[in-house]
C-alpha positions as CSV (number, residue, x, y, z in Angstrom):
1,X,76.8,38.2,46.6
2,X,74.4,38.7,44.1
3,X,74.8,37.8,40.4
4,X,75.4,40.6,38.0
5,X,73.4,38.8,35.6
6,X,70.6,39.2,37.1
7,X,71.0,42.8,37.8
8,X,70.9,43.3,33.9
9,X,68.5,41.4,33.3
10,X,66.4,42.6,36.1
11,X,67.0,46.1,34.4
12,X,65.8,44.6,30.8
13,X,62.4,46.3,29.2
14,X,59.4,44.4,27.6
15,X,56.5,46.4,25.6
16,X,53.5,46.4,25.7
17,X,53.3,44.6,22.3
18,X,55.5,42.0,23.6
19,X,52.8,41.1,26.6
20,X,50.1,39.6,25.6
21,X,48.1,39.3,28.8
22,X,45.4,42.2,28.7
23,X,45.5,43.3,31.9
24,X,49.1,44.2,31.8
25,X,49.1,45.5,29.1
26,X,46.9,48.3,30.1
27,X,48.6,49.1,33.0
28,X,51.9,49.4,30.6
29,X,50.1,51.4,28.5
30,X,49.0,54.1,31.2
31,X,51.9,54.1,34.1
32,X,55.0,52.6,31.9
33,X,57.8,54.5,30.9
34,X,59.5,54.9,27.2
35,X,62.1,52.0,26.7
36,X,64.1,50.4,24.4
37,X,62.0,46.9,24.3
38,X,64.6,44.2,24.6
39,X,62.1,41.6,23.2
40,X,61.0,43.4,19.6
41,X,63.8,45.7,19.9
42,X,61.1,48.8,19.2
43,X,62.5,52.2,21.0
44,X,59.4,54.7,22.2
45,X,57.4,52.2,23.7
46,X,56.1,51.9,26.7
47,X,57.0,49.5,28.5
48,X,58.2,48.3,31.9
49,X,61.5,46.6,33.0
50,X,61.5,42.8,33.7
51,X,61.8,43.7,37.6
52,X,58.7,46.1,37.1
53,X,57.2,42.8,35.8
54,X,58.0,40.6,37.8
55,X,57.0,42.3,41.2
56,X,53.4,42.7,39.7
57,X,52.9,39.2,38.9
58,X,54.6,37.9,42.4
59,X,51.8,40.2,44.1
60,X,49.1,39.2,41.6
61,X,49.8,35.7,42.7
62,X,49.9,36.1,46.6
63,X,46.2,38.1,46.4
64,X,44.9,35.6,44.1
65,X,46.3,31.9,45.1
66,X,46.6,30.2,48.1
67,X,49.7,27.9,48.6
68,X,48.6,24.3,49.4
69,X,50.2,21.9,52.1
70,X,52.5,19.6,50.5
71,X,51.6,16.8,52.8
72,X,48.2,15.1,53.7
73,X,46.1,16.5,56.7
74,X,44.4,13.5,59.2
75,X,41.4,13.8,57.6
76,X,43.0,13.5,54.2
77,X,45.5,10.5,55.3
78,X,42.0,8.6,57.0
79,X,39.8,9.0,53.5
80,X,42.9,8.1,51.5
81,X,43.5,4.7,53.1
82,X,39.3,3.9,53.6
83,X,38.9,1.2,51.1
84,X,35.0,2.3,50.6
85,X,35.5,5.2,48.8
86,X,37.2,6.4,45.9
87,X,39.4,9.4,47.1
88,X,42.5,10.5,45.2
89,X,44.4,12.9,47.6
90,X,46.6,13.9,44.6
91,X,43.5,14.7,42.2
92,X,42.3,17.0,45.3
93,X,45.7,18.6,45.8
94,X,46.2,19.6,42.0
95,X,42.6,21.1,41.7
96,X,43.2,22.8,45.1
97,X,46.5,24.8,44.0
98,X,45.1,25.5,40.7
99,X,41.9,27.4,42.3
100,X,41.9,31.4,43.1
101,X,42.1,31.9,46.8
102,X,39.5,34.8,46.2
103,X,36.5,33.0,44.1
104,X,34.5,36.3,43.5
């Protein structure tokens, strides 16, 4: 059973004063609907509700990033344990899940 919590707060509004990431606020601005922000507390507003919110930014993140393999491949494991070289497998693995999937 799901939390009633998280119904309300899924149900919640934020403004586009209250996010500051351009973007979003601009598609707030032209598609959102007049709320009560529960952030600033400003009525008239547009604004979208945190479940609005939060389905955008899960989809902006699965065009954009590319999960990483929490594990070493063979390759990996091989030029981890050459003593010749100097490769970090967890230096790689950081930059890798911090780059875009789509580098364009």
């Amino acid at each position: 059973m799901r939390d009633p919590k998280i119904n309300e707060l899924k149900k919640k509004a934020i403004c586009t004063d209250c996010v500051g990431e351009p973007y979003l606020q601009e598609q707030i601005k032209s598609q959102g609907t007049r709320w009560l922000c529960h952030y600033c507390g400003q009525k008239g507003r547009r604004s979208y509700t945190l479940e609005e919110m939060s389905d955008l930014i899960e989809s902006a993140f699965n065009s954009h990033y590319t999960l990483t393999p929490a594990d070493m491949d063979g390759f990996e494991w091989a030029m981890h344990k050459d003593l010749e070289i100097d490769y970090d497998w967890g230096a790689t693995r950081r930059t890798d899940q911090l780059c875009q999937h789509d580098r364009s």
